[in-house]
SEMARGU-14291 format. One record per residue (C-alpha): x negated, y negated, z negated; chain. Coordinates in steps of 0.1 Angstrom, whole numbers, padded with zeros to 4 digits, m for minus. Layout:
N
{{X,Y,Z},A}
...
***
This chain:
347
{{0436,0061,0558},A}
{{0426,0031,0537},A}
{{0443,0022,0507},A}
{{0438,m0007,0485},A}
{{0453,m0009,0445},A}
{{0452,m0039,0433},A}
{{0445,m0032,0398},A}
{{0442,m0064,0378},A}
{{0433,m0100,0384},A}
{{0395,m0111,0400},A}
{{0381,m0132,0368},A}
{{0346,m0147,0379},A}
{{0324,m0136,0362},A}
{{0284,m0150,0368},A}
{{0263,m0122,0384},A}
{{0229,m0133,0373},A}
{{0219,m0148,0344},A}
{{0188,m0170,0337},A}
{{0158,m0183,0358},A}
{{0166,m0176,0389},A}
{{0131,m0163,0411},A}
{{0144,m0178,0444},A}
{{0153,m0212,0433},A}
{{0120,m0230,0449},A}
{{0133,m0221,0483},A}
{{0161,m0244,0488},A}
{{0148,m0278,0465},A}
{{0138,m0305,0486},A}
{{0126,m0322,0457},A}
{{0108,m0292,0446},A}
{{0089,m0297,0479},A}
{{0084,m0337,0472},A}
{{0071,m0326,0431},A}
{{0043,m0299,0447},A}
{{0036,m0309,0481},A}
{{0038,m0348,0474},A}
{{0060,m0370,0492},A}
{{0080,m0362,0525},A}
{{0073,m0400,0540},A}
{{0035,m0386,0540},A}
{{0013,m0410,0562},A}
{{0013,m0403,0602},A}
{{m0031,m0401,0600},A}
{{m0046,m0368,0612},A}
{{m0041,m0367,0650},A}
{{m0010,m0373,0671},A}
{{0020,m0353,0682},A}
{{0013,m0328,0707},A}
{{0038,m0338,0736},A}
{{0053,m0305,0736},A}
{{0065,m0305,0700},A}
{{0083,m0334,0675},A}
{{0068,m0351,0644},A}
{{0101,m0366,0633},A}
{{0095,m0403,0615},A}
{{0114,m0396,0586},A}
{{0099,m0361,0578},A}
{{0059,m0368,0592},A}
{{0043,m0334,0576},A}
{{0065,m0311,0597},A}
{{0057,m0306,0633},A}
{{0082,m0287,0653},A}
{{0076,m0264,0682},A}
{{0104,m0239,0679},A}
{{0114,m0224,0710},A}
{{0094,m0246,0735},A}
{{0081,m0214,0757},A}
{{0049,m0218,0740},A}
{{0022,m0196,0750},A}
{{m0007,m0207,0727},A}
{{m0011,m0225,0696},A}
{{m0008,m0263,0703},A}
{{m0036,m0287,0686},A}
{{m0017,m0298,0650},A}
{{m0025,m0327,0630},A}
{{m0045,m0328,0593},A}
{{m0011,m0339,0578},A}
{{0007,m0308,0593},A}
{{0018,m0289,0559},A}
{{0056,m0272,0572},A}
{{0049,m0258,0609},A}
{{0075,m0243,0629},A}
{{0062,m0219,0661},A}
{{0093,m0196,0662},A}
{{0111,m0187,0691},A}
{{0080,m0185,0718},A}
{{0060,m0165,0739},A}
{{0027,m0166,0717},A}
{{0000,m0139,0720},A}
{{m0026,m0149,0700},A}
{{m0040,m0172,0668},A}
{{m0077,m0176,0671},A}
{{m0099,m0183,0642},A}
{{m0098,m0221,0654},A}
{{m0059,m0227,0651},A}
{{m0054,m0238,0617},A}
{{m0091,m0253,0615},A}
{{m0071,m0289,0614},A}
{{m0043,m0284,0595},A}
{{m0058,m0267,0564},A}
{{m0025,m0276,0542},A}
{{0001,m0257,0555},A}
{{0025,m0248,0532},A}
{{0050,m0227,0555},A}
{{0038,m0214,0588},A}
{{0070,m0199,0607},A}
{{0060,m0179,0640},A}
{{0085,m0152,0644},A}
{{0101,m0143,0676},A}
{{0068,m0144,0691},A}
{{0048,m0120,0711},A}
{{0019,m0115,0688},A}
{{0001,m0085,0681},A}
{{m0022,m0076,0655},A}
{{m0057,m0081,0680},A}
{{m0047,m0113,0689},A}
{{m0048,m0120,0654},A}
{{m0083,m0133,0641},A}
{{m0091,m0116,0612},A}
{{m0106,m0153,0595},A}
{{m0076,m0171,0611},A}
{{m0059,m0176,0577},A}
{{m0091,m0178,0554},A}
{{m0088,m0216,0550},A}
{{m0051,m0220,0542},A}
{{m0056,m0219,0504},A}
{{m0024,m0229,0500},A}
{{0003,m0215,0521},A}
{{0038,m0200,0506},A}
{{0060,m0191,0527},A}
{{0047,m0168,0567},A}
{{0073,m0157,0586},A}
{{0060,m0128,0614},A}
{{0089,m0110,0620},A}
{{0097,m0099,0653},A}
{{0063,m0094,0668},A}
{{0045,m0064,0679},A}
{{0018,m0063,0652},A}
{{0013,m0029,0642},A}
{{m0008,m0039,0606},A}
{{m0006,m0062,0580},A}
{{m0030,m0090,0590},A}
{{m0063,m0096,0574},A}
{{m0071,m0122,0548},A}
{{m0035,m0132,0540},A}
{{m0039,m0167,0518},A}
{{m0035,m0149,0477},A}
{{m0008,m0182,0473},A}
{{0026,m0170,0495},A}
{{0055,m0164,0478},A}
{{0074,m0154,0508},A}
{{0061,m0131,0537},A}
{{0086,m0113,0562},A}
{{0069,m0092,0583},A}
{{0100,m0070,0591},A}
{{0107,m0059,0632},A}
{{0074,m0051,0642},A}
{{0056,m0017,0644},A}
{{0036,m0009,0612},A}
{{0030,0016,0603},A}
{{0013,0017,0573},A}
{{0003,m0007,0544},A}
{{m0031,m0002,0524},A}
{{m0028,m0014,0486},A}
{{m0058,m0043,0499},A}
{{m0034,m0058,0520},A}
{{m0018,m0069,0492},A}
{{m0041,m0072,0468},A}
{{m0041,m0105,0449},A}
{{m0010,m0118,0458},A}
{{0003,m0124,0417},A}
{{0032,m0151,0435},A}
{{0049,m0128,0460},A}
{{0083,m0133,0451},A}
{{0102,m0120,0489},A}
{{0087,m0089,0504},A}
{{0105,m0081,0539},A}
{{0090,m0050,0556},A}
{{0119,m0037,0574},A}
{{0125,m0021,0606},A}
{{0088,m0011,0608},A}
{{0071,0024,0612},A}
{{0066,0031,0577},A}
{{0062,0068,0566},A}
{{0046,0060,0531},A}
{{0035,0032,0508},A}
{{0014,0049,0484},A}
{{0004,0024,0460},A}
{{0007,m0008,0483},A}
{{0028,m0026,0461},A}
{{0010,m0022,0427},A}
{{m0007,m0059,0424},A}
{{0030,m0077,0435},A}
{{0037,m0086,0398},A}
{{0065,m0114,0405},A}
{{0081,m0091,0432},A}
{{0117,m0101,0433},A}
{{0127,m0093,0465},A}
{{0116,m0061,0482},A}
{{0135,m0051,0519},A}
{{0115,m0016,0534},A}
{{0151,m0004,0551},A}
{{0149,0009,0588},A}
{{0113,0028,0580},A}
{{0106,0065,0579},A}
{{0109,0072,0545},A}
{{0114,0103,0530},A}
{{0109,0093,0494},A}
{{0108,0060,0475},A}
{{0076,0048,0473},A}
{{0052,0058,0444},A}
{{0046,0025,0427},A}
{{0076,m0006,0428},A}
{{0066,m0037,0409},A}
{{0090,m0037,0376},A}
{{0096,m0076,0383},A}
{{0121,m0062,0413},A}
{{0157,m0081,0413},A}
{{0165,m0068,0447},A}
{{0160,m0030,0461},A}
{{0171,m0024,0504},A}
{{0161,0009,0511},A}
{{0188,0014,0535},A}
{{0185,0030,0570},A}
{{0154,0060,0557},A}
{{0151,0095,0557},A}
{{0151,0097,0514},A}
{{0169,0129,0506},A}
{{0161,0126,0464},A}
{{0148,0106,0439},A}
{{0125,0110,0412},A}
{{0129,0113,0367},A}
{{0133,0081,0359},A}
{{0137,0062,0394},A}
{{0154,0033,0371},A}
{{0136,0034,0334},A}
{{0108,0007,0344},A}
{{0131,m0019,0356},A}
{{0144,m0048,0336},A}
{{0157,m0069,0360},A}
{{0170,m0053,0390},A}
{{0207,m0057,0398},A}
{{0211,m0048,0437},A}
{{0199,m0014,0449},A}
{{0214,m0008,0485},A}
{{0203,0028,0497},A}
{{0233,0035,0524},A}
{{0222,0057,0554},A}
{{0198,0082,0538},A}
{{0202,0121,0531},A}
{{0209,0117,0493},A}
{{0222,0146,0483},A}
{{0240,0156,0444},A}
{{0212,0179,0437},A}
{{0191,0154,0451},A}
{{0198,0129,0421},A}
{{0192,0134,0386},A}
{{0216,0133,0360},A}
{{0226,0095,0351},A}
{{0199,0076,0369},A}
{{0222,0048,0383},A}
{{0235,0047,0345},A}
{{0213,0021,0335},A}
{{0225,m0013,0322},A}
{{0215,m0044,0345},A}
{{0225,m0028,0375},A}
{{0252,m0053,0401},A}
{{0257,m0037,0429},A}
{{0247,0001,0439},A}
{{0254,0009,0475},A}
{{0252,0045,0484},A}
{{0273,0050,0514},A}
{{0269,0070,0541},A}
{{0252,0098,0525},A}
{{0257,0132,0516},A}
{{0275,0132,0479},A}
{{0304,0155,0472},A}
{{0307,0135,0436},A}
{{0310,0103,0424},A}
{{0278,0096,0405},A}
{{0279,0086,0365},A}
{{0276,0046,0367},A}
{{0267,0020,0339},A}
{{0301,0006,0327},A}
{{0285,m0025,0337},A}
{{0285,m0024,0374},A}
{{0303,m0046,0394},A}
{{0302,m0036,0433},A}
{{0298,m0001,0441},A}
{{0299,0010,0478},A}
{{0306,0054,0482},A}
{{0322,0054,0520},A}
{{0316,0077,0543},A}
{{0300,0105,0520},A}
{{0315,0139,0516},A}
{{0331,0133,0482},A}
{{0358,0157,0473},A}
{{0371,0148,0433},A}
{{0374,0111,0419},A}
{{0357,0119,0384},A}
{{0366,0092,0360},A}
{{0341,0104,0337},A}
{{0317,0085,0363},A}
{{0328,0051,0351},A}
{{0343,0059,0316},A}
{{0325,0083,0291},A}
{{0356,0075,0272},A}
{{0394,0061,0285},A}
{{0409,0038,0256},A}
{{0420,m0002,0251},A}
{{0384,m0009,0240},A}
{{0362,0014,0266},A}
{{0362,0005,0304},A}
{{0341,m0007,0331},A}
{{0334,m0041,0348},A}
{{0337,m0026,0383},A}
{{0353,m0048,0406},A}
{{0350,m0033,0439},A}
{{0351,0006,0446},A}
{{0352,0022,0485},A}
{{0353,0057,0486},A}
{{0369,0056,0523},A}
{{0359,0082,0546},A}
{{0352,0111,0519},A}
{{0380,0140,0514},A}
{{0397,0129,0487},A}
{{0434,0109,0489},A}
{{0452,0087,0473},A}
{{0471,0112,0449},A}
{{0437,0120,0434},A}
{{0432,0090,0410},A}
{{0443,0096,0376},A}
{{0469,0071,0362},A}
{{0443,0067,0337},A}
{{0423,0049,0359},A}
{{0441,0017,0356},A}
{{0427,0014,0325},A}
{{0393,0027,0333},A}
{{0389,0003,0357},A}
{{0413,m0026,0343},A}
{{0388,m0049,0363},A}
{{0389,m0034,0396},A}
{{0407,m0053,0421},A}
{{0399,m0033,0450},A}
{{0396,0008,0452},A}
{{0395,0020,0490},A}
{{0399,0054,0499},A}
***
């Protein structure tokens, strides 16, 4: 049964606070300040017929979904290239030999694998930011990958695993997507990714959280794994993160230590679909946190409040504890002022 108490008014409040890491995605006049202007010059070579060089945005060439099966010939001036949505196998050394500016290379949705990709393919891009290589068949992390990107996805393929010179170098990785791979372990992989915001490794074969996780982290998916525990201290070295999402694991109460999602910082802490038969102890300052489907048996106040007055309470705003084996006759009448700010609780 799913029951929702409507315990106060929704006040917005602002989630995140500050510079925000993922703000040069979406400026277009971010892209005209370091790229120079969009009205670039049409020199360099033509249009390949089978893909569009629109007038009015001359450094993008698009051949998105064209039933491509190699790399057309692209022009000097080339610096955002869009390849997604074919039936590519390959990139030999010579495809980018032209268009040594790229700034976003997109070829997901392709049918690469990792021998059909030249090892010195991506030697001379010195300054690309953004590769998109998800849903491929590549079973590594290619060689050589330019030190500038800020944004790799590299999730839906096959890998299996990730060597800490893969990464090496890349000081302005800011998004990291890796999921849906064949990851069992990544050691020390991530240790050089010092402006790390971003890191997605759900749908691997985890069984623990990985060694070494770049303290610059805003954003934790771990979803979809085999983790049954964590380690001491899982949060003490962050400053910044504020999502952690870990539903569909085998966490476990004994399997957590005591108060490690009581950290300040901390949005949004998903945890569903589990195995907890309590409600873990919480910073008073979370605001979304997601318990369905575990097998919790007693709504513990003391997880949110250390102490019940007009001064003390949490910021939580949304609570689902739906699908455990407790009811609505459980909650405590002091939870209204516990969680004064809640305006949804589903059990």
């Amino acid at each position: 049964m799913k029951i929702v108490l409507l315990l106060s008014s929704l006040l917005p409040v602002c989630l995140s606070h500050g510079y925000d890491p993922f703000s040069w995605l979406f400026r277009r006049h971010w892209q005209e300040q370091h790229y120079g202007s969009l009205q670039a010059d049409t020199t360099g070579g033509p249009c390949p017929e089978e893909c569009d060089c629109p007038p009015s945005y001359p450094v993008a060439m698009y051949c998105d979904g064209r039933g491509l099966t190699a790399i057309p010939f692209i022009p000097s001036r080339i610096k955002f290239l869009y390849l997604q949505n074919n039936a590519i196998t390959s990139v030999p050394e010579s495809a980018f030999a032209n268009a040594t500016d790229l700034v976003w290379l997109l070829m997901h949705y392709n049918q690469l694998t990792s021998e059909g990709i030249d090892e010195k393919v991506f030697l001379k891009l010195k300054g690309l930011e953004r590769l998109y290589l998800h849903h491929n068949n590549l079973t590594s992390i290619p060689s050589n990958l330019p030190r500038t990107l800020r944004d790799l996805r590299i999730d839906h393929n096959a890998i299996e695993k990730i060597s800490a010179a893969d990464l090496e170098g890349m000081d302005n990785l800011t998004i990291l997507y890796l999921h849906n791979n064949a990851l069992r372990d990544l050691g020390s992989s991530l240790t050089s990714l010092k402006s790390l915001a971003l890191l997605d490794i759900s749908g691997n074969k985890l069984t623990k959280v990985p060694d070494v996780l770049p303290a610059s982290l805003h954003q934790l998916y771990l979803e979809y794994n085999s983790i049954d525990s964590l380690p001491e201290g899982f949060l003490g070295g962050f400053s910044h993160l504020q999502y952690i999402r870990m539903s569909h694991n085998q966490l476990s109460d004994k399997g957590i230590p005591s108060n490690t999602f009581n950290v300040s910082g901390l949005v949004e802490l998903d945890l569903s679909y589990n195995k907890l038969e309590r409600i873990p102890s919480v910073s008073s300052t979370l605001r979304h946190l997601y318990l369905q489907a575990n097998q919790i048996k007693e709504f513990t106040l003391g997880s949110f409040c250390s102490i019940v007055d007009v001064v003390n309470f949490s910021k939580l705003q949304t609570l689902r504890l739906d699908g455990n084996e407790i009811s609505l006759q459980d909650i405590p009448v002091e939870t209204a002022v516990c969680l004064r700010q809640a305006f949804s609780i589903q059990i």
